[in-house]
C-alpha positions in Angstrom: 116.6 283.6 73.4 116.8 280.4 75.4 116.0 278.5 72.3 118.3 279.3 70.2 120.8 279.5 72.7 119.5 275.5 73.7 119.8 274.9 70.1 123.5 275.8 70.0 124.2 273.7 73.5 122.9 270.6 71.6 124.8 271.3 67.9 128.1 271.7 69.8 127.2 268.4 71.6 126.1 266.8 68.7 129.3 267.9 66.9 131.3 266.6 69.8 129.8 263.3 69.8 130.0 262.7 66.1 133.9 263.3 66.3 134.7 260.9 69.7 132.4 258.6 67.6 134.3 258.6 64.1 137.8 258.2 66.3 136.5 255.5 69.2 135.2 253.6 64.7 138.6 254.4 63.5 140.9 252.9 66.3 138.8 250.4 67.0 139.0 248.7 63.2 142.9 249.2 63.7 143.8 245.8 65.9 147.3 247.3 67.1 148.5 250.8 67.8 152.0 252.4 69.2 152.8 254.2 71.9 155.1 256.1 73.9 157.4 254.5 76.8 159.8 256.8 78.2 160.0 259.4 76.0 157.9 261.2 73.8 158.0 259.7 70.4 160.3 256.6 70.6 156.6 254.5 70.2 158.3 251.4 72.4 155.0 250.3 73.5 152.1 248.4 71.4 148.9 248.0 72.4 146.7 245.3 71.4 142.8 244.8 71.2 142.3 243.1 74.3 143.5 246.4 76.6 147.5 245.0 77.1 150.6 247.0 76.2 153.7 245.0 75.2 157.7 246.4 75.4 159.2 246.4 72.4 161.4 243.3 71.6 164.4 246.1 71.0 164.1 247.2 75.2 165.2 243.3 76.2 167.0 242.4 73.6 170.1 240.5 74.3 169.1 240.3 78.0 168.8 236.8 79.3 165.7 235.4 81.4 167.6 236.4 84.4 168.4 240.1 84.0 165.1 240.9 82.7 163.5 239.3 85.8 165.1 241.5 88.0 164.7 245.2 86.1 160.9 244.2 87.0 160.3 245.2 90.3 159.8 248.8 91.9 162.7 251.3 91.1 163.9 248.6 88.0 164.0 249.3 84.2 161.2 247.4 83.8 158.8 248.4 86.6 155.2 247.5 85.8 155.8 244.9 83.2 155.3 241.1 84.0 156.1 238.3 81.2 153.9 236.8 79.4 152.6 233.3 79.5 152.3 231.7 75.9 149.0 232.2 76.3 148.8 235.9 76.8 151.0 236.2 73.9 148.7 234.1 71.8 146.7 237.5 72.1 149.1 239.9 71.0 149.3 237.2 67.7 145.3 237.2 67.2 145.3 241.0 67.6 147.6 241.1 64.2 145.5 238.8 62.4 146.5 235.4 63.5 144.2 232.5 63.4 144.5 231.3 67.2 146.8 227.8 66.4 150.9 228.7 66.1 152.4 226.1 65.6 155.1 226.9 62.7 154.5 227.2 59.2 151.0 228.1 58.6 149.0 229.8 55.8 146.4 230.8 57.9 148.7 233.1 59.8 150.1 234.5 56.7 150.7 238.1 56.6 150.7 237.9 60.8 154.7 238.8 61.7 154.8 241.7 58.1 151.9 243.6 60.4 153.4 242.6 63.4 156.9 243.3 63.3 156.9 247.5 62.6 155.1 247.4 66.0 156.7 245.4 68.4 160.2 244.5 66.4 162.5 242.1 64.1 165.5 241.5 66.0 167.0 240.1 63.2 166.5 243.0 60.4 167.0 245.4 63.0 171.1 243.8 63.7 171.1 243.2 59.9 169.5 245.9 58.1 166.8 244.0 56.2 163.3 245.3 55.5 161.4 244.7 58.9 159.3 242.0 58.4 161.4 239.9 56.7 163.7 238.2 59.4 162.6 236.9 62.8 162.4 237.3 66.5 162.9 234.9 69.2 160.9 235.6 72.3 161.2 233.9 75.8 158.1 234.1 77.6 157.1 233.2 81.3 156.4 229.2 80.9 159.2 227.2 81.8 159.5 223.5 80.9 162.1 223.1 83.6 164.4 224.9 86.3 166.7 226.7 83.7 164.7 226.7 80.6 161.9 228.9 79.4 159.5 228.1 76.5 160.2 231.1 74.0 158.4 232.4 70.8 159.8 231.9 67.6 157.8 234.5 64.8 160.2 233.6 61.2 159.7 235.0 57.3 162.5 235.3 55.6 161.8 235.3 52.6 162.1 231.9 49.9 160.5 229.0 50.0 157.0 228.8 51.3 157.1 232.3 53.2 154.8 233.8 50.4 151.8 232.2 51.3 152.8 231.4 55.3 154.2 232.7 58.0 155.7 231.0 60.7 154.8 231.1 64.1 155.3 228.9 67.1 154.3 228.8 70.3 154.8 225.3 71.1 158.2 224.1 70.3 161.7 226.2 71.3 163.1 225.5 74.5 165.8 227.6 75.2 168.2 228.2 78.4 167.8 230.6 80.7 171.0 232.4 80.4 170.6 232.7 76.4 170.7 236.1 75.0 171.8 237.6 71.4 170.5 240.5 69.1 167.4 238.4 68.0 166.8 236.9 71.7 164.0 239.3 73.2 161.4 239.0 76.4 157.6 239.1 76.1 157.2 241.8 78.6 153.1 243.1 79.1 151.1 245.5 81.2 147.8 246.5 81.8 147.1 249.6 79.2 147.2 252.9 80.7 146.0 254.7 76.6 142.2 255.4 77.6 139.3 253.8 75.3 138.4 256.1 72.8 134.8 255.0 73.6 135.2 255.4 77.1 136.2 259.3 76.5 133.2 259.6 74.2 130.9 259.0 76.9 132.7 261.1 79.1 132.5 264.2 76.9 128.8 263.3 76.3 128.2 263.2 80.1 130.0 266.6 80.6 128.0 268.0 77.8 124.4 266.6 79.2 125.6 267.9 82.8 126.7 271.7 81.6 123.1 271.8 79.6 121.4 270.6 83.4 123.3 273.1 85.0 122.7 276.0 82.6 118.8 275.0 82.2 118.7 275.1 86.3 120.6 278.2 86.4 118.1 279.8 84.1 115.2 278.6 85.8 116.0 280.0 89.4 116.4 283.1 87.4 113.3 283.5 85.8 111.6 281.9 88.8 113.3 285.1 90.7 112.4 287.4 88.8 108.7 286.4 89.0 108.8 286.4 92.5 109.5 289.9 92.4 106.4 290.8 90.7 
């Protein structure tokens, strides 16, 4: 009896494990994933490979520097989120395939903004009603060049020209004023992700399974021990 009830313990754990294994494979080969913010479904958040959530361009744009920076302290929209040195949002760029250097055009960062863009936004299909992916974004980030200017993201490919084989994706060059804002004007707004590894709730589940398999092997034993006693 207490084998083949040991045998079941272990199938169900090995059963277990083998699912939180194929999911923890699966997410993991998928460099970026969405979301929820505020309410179930809107998917306003994107999580990249290195453990960071980034707001979606659509929740700042047409907000300037300034009236971002306020929403981010306790009790403000944007409680929680810092922005992002261009740096940190060099990241968010390798995590959709990018090659580490954005500078502009480049055909090693092809293909980067088309995966990019359904994710975290294109401000400029979204107020024009093009395919997504084929505009561009404008994002100010947390460097600043001098008192009222921030260094700001420019990710570009519209189509013509030399957008088949490049994207374009800068990190380097756009200066732009404080107070700017517009529809394709955006923040780079991160946090520390709060969507639990995949691999980190496999090994939980596994140590829950080895410690209900102690606990039921002990609880046995003090029974049969018991039982002999009574002899």
């Amino acid at each position: 009896m207490r084998i083949n009830e040991m045998a079941r313990m272990i199938k169900s754990a090995l059963t277990l494990c083998l699912g939180l294994f194929t999911l923890a494979t699966t997410t993991a080969d998928a460099s970026l994933l969405s979301t929820d913010w505020k309410s179930v479904g809107d998917e306003l958040i994107t999580v990249d490979d290195s453990g960071l959530e980034w707001l979606d361009l659509t929740a700042t744009s047409g907000m300037t520097y300034n009236q971002v920076s306020v929403q981010l302290g306790a009790g403000g929209m944007f409680e929680g989120f810092s922005f992002a040195s261009r740096s940190l949002l060099a990241t968010l760029f390798d995590s959709a395939g990018g090659s580490g250097s954005y500078t502009g055009w480049s055909a090693a960062n092809n293909g980067v903004f088309d995966y990019l863009a359904p994710f975290w936004g294109d401000l400029h299909c979204r107020a024009n009603g093009c395919p997504v992916g084929d505009g561009w974004s404008r994002i100010m980030t947390l460097d600043s060049p001098s008192p009222d200017h921030q260094w700001a993201a420019l990710i570009y490919d519209v189509p013509g020209g030399n957008s088949t084989t490049q994207d374009y994706v800068d990190l380097s060059q756009l200066s732009v004023t404080r107070d700017s804002h517009g529809n394709t004007m955006a923040s780079a707004l991160y946090r520390p992700s709060t969507v639990p590894e995949p691999t980190s709730l496999a090994l939980l589940a596994i140590g829950f399974a080895g410690l209900g398999f102690a606990r039921r092997k002990g609880t046995k034993g003090q029974i049969y021990f018991s039982e002999g006693s009574d002899k």
